[in-house]
C-alpha positions as CSV (number, residue, x, y, z in Angstrom):
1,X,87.5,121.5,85.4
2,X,87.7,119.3,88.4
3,X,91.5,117.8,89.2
4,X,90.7,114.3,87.6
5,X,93.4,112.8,90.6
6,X,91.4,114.3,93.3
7,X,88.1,113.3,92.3
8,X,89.2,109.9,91.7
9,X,90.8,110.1,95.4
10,X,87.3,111.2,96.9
11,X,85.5,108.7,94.7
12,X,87.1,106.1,95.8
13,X,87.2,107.6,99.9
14,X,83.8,107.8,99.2
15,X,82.7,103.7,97.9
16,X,85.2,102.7,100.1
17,X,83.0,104.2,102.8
18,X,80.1,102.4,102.0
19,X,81.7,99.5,101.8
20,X,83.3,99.8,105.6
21,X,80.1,101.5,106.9
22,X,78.2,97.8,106.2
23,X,80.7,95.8,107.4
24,X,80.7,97.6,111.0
25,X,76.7,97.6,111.0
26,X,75.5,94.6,112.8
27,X,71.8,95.2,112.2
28,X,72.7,95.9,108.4
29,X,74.7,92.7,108.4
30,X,72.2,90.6,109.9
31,X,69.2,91.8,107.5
32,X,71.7,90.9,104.7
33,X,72.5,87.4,105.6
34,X,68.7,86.5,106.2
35,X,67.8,87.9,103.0
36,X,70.4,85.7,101.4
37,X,69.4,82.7,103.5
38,X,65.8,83.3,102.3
39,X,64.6,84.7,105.8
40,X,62.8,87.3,104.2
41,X,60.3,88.3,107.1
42,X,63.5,88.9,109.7
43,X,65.2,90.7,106.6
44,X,62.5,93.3,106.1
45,X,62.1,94.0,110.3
46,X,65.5,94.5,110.5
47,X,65.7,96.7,107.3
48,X,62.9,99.2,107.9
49,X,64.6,101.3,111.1
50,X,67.4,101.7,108.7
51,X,65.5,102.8,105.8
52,X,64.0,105.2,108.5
53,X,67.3,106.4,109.5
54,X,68.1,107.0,105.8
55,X,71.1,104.3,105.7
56,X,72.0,104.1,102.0
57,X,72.6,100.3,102.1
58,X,69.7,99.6,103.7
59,X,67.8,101.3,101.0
60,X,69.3,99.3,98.2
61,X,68.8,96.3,100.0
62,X,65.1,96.9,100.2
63,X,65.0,97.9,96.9
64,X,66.3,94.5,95.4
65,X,63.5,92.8,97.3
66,X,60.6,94.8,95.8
67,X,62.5,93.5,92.6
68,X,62.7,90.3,93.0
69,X,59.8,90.0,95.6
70,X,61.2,88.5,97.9
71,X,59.0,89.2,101.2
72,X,57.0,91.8,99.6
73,X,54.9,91.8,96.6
74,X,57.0,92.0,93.3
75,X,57.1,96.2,92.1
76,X,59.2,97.5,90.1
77,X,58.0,101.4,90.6
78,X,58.8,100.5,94.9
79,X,62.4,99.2,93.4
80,X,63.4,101.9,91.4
81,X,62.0,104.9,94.2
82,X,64.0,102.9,96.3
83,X,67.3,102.4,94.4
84,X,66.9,106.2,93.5
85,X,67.1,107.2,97.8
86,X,69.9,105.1,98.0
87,X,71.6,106.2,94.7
88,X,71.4,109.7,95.8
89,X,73.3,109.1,98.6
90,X,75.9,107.9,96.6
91,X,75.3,104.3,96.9
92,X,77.3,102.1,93.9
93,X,75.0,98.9,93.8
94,X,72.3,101.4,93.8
95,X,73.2,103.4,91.0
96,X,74.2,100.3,88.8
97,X,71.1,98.7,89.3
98,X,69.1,101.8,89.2
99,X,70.5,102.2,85.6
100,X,69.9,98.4,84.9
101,X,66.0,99.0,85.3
102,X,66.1,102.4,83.6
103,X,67.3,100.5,80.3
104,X,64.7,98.2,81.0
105,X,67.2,95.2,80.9
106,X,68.0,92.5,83.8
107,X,70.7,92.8,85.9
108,X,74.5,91.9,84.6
109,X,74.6,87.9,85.9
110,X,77.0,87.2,89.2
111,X,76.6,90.9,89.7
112,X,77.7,90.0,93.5
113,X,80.6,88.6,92.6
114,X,81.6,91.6,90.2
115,X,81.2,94.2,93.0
116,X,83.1,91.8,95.7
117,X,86.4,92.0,93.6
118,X,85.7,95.7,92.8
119,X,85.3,96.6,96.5
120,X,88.7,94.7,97.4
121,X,90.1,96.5,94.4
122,X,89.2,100.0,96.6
123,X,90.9,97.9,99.6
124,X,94.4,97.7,98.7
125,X,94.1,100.6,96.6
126,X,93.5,103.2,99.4
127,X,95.0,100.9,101.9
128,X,92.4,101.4,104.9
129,X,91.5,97.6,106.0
130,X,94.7,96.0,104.4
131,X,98.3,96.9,103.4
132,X,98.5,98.9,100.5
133,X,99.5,96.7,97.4
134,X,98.4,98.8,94.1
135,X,99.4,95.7,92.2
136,X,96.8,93.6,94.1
137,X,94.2,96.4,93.4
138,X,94.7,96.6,89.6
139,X,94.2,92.8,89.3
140,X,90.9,93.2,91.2
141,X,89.9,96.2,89.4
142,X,90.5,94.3,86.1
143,X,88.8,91.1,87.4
144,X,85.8,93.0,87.7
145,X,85.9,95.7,84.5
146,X,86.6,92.0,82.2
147,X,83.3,90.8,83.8
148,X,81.7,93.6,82.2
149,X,81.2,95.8,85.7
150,X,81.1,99.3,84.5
151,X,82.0,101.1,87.5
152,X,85.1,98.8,87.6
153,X,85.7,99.8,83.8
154,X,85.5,103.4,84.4
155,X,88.0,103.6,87.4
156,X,90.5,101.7,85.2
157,X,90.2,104.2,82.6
158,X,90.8,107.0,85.1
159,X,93.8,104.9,86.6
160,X,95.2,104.8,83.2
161,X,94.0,108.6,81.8
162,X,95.9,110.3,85.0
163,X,99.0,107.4,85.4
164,X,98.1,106.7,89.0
165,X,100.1,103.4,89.7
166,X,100.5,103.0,86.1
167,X,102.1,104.8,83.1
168,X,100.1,106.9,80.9
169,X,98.1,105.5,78.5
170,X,95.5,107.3,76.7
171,X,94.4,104.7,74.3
172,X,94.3,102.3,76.9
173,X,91.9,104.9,79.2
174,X,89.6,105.2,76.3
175,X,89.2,101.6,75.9
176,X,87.7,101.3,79.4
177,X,85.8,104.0,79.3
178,X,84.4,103.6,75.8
179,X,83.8,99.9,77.5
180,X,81.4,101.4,80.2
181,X,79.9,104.6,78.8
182,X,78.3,101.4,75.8
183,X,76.9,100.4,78.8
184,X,76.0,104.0,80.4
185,X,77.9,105.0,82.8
186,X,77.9,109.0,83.2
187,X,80.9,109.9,84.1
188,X,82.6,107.5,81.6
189,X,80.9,109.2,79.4
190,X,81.5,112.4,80.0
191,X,85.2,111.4,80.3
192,X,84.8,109.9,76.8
193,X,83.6,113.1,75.5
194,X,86.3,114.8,76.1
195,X,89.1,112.6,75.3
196,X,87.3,112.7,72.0
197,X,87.3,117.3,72.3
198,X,90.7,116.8,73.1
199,X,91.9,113.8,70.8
200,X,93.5,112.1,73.5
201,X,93.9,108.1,72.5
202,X,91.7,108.7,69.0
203,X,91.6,110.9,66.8
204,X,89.6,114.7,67.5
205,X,86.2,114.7,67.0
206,X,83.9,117.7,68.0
207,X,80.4,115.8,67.2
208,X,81.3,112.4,68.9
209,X,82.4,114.7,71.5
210,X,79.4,116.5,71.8
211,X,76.9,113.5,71.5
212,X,79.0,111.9,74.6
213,X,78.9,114.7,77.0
214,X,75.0,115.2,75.9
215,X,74.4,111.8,77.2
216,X,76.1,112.1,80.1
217,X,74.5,115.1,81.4
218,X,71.5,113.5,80.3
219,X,72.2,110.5,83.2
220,X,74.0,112.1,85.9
221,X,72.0,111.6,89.7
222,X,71.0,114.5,91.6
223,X,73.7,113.8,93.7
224,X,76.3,114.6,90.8
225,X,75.4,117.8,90.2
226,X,78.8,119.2,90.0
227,X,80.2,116.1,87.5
228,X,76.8,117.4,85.4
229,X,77.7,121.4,85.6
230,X,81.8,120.3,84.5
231,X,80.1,117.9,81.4
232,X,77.8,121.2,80.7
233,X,80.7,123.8,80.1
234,X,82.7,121.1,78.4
235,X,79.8,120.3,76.3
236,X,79.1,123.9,75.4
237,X,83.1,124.3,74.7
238,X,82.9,121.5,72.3
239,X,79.3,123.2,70.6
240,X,80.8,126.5,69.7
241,X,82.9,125.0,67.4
242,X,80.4,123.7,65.4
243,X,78.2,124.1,62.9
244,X,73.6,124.3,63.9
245,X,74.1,121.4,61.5
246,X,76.7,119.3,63.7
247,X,74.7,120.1,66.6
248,X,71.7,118.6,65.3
249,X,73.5,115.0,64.1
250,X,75.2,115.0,66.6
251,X,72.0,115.2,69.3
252,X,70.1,113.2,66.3
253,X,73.0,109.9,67.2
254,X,72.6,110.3,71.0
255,X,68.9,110.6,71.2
256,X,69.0,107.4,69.2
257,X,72.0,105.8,71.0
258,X,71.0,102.7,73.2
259,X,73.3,100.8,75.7
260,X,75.1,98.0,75.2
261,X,74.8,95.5,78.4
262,X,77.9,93.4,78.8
263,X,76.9,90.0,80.0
């Protein structure tokens, strides 16, 4: 099983990445702030030689236009091919809103504003483009997860299952992720799962265990593959202690399970 304080290191290294990677992109920058000021035509010239160049961000970007046509024809298929690229590469917005349309809902409201206090939460956590101040990071981080951002929801239950900057707290770590694996996040689900194998914050429970880790393997991105191998062995763990009959509820509840948007 993967150290759950280093992956939440390189998960964070990683978004926090992105995050610096646009802000240093002039091109990038520029296609952004005519998209927003309805420019759409010097948005799209200046976003296709990045999409060549395979820049993640890029790709998003042009995959929120096809969805909301703005410059191009309205397409949904164009949106999610493109979210997917961009996803892949490991791309946050991408894989929220590539999850969004996969449930066939709309997007979480003030999405924008969600991320913005999520991204200064990886700020001061990591300490790159301001002091480090892991007090100023929680309150973002918690900013975001109460607005119902799921990536912001799942990081606070890792802060809190591990006791980085915090003390322990198992219940409080299943509370956050229970709050975004409703909503489908993977690897909050996964984590779920086996907080549940393990009767950490609630009480032990092989089949709730079992139908978690299922759906999280169900939902990891190509680009996860070793979060969806570590789900798999813990999944199979978990499935040798129960019964063909287990099994089969417990596969029954998540083939029937459906998320649960916060708005």
């Amino acid at each position: 099983m993967p150290n759950p304080r280093a992956t939440l290191a390189a998960s964070l290294t990683a978004s926090l990445m992105v995050v610096i990677g646009a802000a240093v992109a002039g091109p990038l920058e520029d296609a952004i702030a005519a998209r927003e000021s309805g420019d759409y035509t010097t948005a799209l010239k200046l976003l296709r030689p990045l999409v060549d160049q395979d820049v993640a961000e890029a790709e998003f970007y042009l995959g929120l236009m096809y969805a909301q046509g703005q410059g191009v024809p309205q397409d949904d298929a164009a949106a999610l091919s493109w979210y997917r690229k961009a996803a892949d590469k490991g791309d946050a917005d991408a894989q929220f809103y590539l999850g969004s349309m996969n449930y066939g809902r709309g997007l979480l409201p003030r999405y924008a504003e969600a991320m913005k206090w999520y991204r200064l939460g990886f700020i001061y956590s990591n300490g790159y483009v301001a002091p480090q101040d892991y007090a100023k990071a929680m309150k973002w981080y918690r900013l975001a997860a109460d607005y119902g951002l799921a990536a912001a929801q799942y990081t606070l239950g890792s802060v809190y299952e591990n006791g980085l900057v915090v003390p322990q707290d198992y219940s409080e770590a299943v509370k956050w992720y229970r709050r975004a694996a409703d909503q489908g996040y993977a690897q909050a689900q996964s984590n779920l799962g086996r907080m549940y194998a393990a009767g950490r914050g609630l009480p032990q429970d092989d089949m709730s265990a079992y139908m978690w880790l299922n759906l999280a393997i169900a939902q990891f991105l190509n680009s996860e593959k070793e979060n969806r191998e570590s789900a798999v062995q813990a999944r199979d763990l978990v499935a040798s202690k129960l019964t063909p009959a287990q099994i089969a509820a417990a596969q029954k509840f998540a083939a029937e399970w459906k998320p649960k948007p916060e708005r």
